[in-house]
C-alpha positions in Angstrom: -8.6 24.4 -0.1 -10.6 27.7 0.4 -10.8 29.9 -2.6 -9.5 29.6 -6.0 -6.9 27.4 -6.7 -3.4 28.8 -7.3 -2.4 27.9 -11.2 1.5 27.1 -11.8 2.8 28.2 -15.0 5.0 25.4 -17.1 6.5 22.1 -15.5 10.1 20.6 -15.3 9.3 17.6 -17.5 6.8 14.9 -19.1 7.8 11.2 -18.4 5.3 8.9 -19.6 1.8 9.1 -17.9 3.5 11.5 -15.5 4.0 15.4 -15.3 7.0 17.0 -13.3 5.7 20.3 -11.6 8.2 22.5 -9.9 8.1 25.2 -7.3 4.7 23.7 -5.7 6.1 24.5 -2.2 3.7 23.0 0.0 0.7 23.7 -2.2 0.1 20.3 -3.2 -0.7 16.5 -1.1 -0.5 13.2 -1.8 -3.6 11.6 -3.7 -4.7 15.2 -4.5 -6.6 16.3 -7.6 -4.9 18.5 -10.2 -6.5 19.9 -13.4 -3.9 20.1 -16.0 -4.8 23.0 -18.8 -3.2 23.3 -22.2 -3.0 26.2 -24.5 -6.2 24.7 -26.4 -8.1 25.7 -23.3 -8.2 21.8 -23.2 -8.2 20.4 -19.3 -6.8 16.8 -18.2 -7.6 15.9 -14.5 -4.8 14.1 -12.9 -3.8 12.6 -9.3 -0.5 13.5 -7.1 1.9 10.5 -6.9 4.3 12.1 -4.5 5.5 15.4 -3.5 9.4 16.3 -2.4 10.6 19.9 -1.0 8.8 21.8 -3.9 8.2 19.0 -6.8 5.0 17.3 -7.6 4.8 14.5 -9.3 1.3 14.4 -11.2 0.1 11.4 -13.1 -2.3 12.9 -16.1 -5.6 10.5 -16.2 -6.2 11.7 -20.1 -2.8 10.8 -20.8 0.5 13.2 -21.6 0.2 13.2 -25.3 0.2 16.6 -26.9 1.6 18.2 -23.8 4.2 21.2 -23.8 6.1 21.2 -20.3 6.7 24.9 -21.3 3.5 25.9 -22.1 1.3 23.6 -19.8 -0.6 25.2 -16.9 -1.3 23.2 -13.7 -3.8 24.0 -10.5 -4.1 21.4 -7.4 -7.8 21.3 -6.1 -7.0 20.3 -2.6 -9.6 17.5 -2.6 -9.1 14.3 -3.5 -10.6 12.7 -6.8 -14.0 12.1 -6.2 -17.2 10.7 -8.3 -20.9 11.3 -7.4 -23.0 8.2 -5.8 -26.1 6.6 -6.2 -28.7 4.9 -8.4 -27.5 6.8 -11.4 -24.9 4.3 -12.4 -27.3 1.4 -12.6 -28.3 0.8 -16.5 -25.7 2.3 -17.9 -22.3 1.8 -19.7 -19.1 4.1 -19.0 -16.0 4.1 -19.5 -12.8 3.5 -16.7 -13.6 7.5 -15.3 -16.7 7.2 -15.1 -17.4 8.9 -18.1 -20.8 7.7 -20.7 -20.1 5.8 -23.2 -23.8 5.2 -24.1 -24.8 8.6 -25.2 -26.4 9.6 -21.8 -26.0 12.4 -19.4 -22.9 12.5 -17.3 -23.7 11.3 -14.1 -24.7 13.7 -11.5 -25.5 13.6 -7.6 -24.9 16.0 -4.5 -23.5 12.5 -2.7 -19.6 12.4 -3.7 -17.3 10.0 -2.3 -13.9 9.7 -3.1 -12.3 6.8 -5.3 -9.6 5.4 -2.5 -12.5 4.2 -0.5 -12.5 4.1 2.6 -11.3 0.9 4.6 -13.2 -1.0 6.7 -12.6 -1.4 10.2 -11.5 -5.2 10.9 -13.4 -4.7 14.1 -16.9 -4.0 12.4 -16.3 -6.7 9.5 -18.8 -9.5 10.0 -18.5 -12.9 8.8 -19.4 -13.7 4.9 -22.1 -15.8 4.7 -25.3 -16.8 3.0 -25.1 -18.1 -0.9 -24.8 -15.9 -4.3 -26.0 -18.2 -6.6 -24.7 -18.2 -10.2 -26.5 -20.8 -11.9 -23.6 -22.6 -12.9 -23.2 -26.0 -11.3 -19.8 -26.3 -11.0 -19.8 -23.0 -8.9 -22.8 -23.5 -6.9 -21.8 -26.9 -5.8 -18.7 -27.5 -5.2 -17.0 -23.8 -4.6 -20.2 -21.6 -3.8 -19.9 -17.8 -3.5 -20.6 -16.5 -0.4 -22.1 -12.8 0.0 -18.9 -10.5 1.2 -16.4 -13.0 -0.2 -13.5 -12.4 -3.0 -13.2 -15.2 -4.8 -10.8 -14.5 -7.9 -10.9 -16.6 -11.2 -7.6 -18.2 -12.8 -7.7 -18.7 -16.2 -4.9 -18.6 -18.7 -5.0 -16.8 -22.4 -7.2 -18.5 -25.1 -9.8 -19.4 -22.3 -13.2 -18.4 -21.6 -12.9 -16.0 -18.3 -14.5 -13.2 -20.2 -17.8 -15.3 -21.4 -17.3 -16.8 -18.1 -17.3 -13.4 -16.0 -20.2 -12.3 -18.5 -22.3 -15.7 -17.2 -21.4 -14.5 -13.5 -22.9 -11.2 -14.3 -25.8 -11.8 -16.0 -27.1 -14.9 -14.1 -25.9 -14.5 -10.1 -28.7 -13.3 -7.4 -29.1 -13.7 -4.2 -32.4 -15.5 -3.5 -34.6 -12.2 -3.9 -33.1 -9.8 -2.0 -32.2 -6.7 -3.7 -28.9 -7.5 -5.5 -26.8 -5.2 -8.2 -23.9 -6.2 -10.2 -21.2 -4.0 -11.1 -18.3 -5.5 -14.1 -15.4 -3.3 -14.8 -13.0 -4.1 -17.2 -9.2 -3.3 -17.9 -7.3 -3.5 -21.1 -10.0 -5.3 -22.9 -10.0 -5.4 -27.1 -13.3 -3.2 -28.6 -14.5 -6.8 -29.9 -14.3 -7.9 -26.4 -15.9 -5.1 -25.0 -19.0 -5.0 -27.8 -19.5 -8.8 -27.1 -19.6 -8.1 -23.2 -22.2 -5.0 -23.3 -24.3 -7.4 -25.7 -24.3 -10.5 -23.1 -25.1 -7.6 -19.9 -27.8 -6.0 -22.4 -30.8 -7.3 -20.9 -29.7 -6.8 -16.9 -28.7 -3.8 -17.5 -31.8 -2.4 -18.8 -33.5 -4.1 -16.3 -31.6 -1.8 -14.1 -29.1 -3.9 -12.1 -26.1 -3.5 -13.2 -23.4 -0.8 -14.2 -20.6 -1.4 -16.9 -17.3 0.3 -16.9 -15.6 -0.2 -19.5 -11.6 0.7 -20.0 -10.0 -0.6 -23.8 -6.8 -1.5 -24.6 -6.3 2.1 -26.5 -7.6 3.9 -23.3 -4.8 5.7 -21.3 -2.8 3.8 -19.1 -3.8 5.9 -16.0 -7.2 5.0 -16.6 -6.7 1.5 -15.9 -5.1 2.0 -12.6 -8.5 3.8 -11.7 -11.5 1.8 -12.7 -11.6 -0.8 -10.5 -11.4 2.2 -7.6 -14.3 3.8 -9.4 -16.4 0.9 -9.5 -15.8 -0.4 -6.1 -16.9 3.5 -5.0 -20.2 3.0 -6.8 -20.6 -0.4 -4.5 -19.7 0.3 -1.7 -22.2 2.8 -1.6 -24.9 0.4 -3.0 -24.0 -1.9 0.2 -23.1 -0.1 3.3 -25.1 2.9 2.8 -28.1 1.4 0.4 -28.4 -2.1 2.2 -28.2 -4.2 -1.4 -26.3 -6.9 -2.1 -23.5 -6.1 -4.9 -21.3 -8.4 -6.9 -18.5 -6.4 -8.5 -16.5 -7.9 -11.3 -13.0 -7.2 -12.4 -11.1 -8.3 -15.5 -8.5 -8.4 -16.4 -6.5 -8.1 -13.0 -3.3 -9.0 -15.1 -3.7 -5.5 -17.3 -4.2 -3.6 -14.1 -0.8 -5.2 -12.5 0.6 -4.4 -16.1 -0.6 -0.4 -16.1 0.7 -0.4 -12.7 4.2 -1.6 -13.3 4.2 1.0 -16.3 3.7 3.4 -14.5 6.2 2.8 -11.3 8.7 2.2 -14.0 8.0 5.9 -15.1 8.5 7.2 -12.0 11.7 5.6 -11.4 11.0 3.2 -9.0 13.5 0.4 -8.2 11.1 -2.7 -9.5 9.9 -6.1 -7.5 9.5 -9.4 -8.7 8.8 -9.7 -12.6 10.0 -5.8 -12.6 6.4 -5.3 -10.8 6.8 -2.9 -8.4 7.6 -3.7 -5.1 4.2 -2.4 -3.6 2.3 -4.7 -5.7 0.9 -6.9 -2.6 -0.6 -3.6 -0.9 -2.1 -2.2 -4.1 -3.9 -5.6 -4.8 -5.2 -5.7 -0.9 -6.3 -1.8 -1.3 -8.5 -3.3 -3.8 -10.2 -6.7 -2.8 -10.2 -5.9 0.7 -12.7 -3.5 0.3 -15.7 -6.4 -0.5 -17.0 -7.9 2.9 -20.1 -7.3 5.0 -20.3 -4.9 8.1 -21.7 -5.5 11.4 -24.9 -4.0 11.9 -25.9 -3.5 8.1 -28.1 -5.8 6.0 -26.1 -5.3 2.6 -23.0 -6.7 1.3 -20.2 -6.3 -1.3 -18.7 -9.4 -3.2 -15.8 -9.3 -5.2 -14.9 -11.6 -8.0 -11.4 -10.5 -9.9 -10.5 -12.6 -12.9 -6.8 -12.6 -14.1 -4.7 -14.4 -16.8 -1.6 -16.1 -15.5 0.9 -15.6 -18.3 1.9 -18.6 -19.8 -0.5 -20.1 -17.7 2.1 -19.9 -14.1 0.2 -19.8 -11.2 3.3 -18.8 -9.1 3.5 -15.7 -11.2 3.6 -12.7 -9.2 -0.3 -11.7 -9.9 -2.0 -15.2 -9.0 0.5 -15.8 -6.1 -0.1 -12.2 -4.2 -4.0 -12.3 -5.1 -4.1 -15.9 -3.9 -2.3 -14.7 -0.7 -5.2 -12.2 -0.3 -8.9 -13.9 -1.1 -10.8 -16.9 -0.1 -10.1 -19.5 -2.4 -9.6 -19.6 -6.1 -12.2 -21.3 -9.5 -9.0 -22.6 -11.9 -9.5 -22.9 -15.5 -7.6 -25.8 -17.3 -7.0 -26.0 -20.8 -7.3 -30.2 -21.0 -11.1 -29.4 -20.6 -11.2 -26.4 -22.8 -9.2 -28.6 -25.4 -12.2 -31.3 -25.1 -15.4 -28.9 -25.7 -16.3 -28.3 -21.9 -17.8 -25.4 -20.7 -16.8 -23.7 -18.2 -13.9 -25.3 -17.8 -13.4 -25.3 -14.6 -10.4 -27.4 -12.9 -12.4 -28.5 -9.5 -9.8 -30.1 -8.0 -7.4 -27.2 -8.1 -10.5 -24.6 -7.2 -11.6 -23.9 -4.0 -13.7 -21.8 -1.6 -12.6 -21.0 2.1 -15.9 -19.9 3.2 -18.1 -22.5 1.3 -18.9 -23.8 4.7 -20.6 -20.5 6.0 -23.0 -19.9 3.0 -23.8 -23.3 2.4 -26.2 -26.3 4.8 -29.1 -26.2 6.4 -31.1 -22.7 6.2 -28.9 -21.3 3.2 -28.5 -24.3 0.7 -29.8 -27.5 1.7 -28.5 -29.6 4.9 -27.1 -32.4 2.5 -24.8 -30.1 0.3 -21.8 -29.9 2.2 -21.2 -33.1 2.9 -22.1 -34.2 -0.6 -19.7 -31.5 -1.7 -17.1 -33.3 0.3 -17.7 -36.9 -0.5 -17.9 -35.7 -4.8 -14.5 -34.1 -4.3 -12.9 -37.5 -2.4 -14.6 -39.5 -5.4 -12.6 -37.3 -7.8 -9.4 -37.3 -6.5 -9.8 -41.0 -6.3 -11.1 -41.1 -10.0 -8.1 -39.4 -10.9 -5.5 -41.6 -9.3 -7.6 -44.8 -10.8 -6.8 -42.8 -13.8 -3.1 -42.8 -13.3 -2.8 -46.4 -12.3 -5.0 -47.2 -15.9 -2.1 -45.5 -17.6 0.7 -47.4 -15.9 -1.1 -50.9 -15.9 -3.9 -50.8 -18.2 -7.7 -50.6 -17.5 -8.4 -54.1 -17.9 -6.4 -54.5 -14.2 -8.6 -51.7 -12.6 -11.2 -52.8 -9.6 -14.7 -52.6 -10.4 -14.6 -49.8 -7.4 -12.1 -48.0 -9.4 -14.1 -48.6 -12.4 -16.7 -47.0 -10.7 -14.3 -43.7 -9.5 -14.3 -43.6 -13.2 -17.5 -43.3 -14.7 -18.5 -41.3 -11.4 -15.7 -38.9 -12.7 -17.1 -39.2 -16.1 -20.6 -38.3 -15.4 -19.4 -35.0 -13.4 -18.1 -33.7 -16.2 -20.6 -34.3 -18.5 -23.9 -33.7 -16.0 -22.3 -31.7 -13.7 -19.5 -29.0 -15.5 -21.0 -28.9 -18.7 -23.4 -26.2 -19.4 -24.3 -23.8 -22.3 -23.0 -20.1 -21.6 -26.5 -19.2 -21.3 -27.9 -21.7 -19.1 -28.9 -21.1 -15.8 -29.4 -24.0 -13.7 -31.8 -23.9 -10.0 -29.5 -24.5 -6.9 -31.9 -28.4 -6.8 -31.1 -28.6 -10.2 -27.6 -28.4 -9.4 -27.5 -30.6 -6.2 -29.8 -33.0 -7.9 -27.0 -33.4 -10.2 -24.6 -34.1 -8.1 -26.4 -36.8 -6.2 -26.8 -38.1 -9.5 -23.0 -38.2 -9.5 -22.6 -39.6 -6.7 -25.0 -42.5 -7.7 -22.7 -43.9 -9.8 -20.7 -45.2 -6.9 -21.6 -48.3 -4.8 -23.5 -47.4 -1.6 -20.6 -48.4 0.5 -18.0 -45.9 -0.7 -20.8 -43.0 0.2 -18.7 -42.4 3.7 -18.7 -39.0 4.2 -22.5 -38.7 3.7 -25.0 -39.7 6.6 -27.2 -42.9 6.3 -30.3 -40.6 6.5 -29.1 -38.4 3.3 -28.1 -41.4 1.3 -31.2 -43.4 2.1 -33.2 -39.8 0.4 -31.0 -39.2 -2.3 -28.8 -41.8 -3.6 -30.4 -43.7 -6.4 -27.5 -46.1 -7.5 -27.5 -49.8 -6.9 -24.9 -52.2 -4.9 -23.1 -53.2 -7.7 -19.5 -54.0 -6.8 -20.2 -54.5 -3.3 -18.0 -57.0 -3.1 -15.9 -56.4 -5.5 
């Protein structure tokens, strides 16, 4: 829009997070930025929703409290919401708007791009691959992150996904090259948020990574705009900066749970759960704009973490977001319940692309198939488990007996880690070939003779059992 903006005097009504403009004509678009001033000489920025004949629907970012509908002046900008880009972000902590919450200077830049991103052509998306590596075992070995993949994590309430999403932050890297994390979170408590900033303290004066940070008493509009804000500031750090960027999001579930408050404010007729109907396409605007592109060095990864309520992974959050990433990490209470950290339900986790950022060149040649064989051995261990429970252990094989204590030693060499230990990928695979060890030679036989014969260090006992 040339010129100054035309201001309109007063608005119909005030529903929620929303504001009811009338006589707008065709003066105002979807997705375009309105500042909002109040007789205080106070201004609110907010976004158009939708626009009909000459109503706007405008959803306030700051919230509607304190807001006259008589006495409220509005002005559209005829630009989209935009934030600067750039280096700036790095080091600092701000809240869901981009806003500082760490006492610094407001971040400033002549590069601007806006928040909706901007998709990514399928035809110059290249395939995810090479290793992020986290330093936690039960990650790196059996569900490795691949650079440019989204790779959610489920957990359920009274589990450790935040102190798990903190590890991911503080620890991942990608072998050298020049990597940056980004965490933004949704809906968090201020206990929450003060333990997250003080587990991201030393990374993020080290100047790789960039906290946004929206609280439960933040407004609900907010919400529905920090993961857009953070995934501006990586995108630009990949595509355009060549880095590789790991963007976390939590909680997913308080995002789904803004969104549905506010679609139930405009009126909306609600989905599934009374979620609104759009929910799938909102969720893919979001994680489908991590990847890699074809002819640039950098790459955006995108881990979202989520609480299923009551712990239902066909709830309408987990379901859609499983329908849109590569796999899923699981978080089980039965471990949680027993003292393990992280605990992580391998057998119900899973990454789709494992097999492109993992082998010869990237990991080691040995890890996938070791990968493979560790996962047989546990699904094995667990129906040796089951049969224990309906006949007793004393009428177990020694082979099973064996599933057993291989299924024993994952969990206590392999999954169990302090939430500040870092582990080397050999350390990790060392591990699991440990594991693997404790089964007889013969059972190995998903793994070459050749990686066996360098690795294995069990005996033959129960050979011929």
């Amino acid at each position: 829009m040339n010129g100054t903006p035309v201001e309109y005097a007063g608005a119909r009504s005030v529903a929620g997070p929303l504001l009811v403009v009338s006589g707008v004509g065709g003066a105002a678009g979807w997705d375009e930025l309105a500042v909002v001033r109040l007789p205080s000489g106070e201004l609110r920025r907010g976004l158009v929703l939708e626009v009909h004949r000459d109503l706007a629907v405008v959803q306030v970012l700051g919230g509607t409290s304190g807001i006259d509908p008589a006495q409220v002046h509005v002005a559209f900008e005829g630009t989209p919401l935009e934030i600067p880009v750039g280096d700036g972000w790095l080091g600092r902590v701000w809240n869901g708007m981009g806003e500082p919450l760490d006492g610094g200077p407001p971040m400033l830049g002549a590069t601007t791009r806006p928040v909706a991103g901007a998709p990514i052509n399928p035809v110059a998306r290249d395939v995810p691959r090479d290793p992020i590596v986290t330093g936690i075992s039960a990650i790196d070995a059996l569900m490795t992150l691949v650079r440019g993949q989204k790779l959610p994590v489920f957990s359920s309430a009274g589990l450790p996904h935040l102190e798990l999403a903190a590890q991911l932050a503080a620890q991942a890297n990608a072998a050298g090259e020049p990597f940056k994390v980004i965490v933004a979170t949704m809906g968090l408590t201020h206990a929450d948020a003060a333990t997250l900033r003080d587990a991201l303290e030393s990374r993020a004066a080290a100047g790789d990574l960039a906290l946004f940070l929206d609280t439960a008493d933040d407004p609900v509009v907010q919400r529905i705009l920090t993961p857009r804000v953070a995934l501006t500031v990586a995108e630009y750090l990949a595509f355009e900066r060549d880095q590789h960027v790991l963007v976390i999001l939590a909680d997913m579930t308080s995002y789904c749970e803004a969104l549905r408050e506010v679609s139930a404010a405009r009126g909306e007729t609600p989905g599934r759960r009374a979620y609104p109907g759009y929910l799938y396409s909102d969720l893919a605007s979001i994680y489908e704009r991590c990847g890699r592109i074809r002819g640039r060095k950098g790459s955006l990864t995108l881990v979202p973490v989520l609480t299923m309520p009551a712990g239902d992974i066909t709830h309408p959050i987990p379901d859609l977001t499983g329908y849109i990433t590569e796999g899923q990490i699981v978080l089980t209470p039965e471990l949680a319940g027993a003292g393990v950290y992280p605990p992580i339900d391998v057998l119900a986790s899973l990454s789709r692309l494992m097999r492109k950022g993992t082998g010869a060149g990237r990991t080691r040649a040995d890890h996938p198939a070791a990968a493979a064989q560790l996962l047989a051995a546990l699904a094995r261990a667990r129906e040796a488990r089951d049969l224990a429970d309906l006949v007793g252990a004393a009428a177990l094989t020694e082979t099973d007996r064996s599933y057993l204590a291989c299924a024993s030693a994952f969990t206590a060499q392999l999954v169990a880690q302090r939430v500040d230990e870092s582990r080397t990928l050999d350390d990790t695979l060392a591990r699991m070939w440990c594991v693997l060890s404790e089964l007889p030679r013969r059972e190995l036989t998903l793994l070459p003779a050749a990686d066996i014969d360098a690795h294995y260090a069990g005996g033959e006992a129960g050979e011929h059992a």
